[in-house]
C-alpha positions, 0 to 999 in steps of 0.5 A: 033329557035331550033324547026325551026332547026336554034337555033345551026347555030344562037347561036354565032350570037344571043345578048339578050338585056332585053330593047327593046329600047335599042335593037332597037337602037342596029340595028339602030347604025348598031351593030347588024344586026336584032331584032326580035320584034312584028310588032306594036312595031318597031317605024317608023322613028328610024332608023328601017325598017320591013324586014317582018314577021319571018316564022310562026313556029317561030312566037308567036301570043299575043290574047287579050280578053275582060270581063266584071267583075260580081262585076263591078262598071259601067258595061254599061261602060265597055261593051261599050268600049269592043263593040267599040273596037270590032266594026267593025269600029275599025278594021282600027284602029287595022290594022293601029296600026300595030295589027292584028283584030281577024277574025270574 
């Protein structure tokens, strides 16, 4: 907030609450007016609704990787479940989890 130049003008608004979920039953009750949480972690049916993302010099993207371990009990197992999750069939999967796939 400070590099968009807001910090200052949102400070005497801004509450930080440690636990998600009770922020989120903060904005459901109506005691504060937003939250700010990644889009796969606004529950649907809570009494929340995505206004939409925030602007993207604000945003902070979270990049998953996959690895398998050189000493790895059952390495056909773990490169099998970083393929399917890889696969292009699952990208319906991550979108409808809210998740965003990396472009490939």
């Amino acid at each position: 907030m400070r590099q968009a130049g807001i910090f200052d003008a949102l400070k005497a608004k801004l509450k930080i609450v440690p636990a998600q979920a009770a922020s989120q039953e903060m904005v459901a009750k109506g005691e504060v007016e937003i939250g700010l949480y990644n889009v796969s972690e606004i529950p649907e049916g809570k009494g929340l609704k995505l206004a939409g993302p925030v602007p993207a010099l604000l945003q902070v993207a979270t990049m998953y990787e996959a690895a398998l371990m050189s000493d790895g009990s059952v390495p056909e197992a773990a490169r099998a479940f970083i393929q399917f999750l890889s696969a292009p069939g699952a990208r319906a999967k991550w979108t409808a989890a809210k998740l965003e796939p990396a472009g490939r």
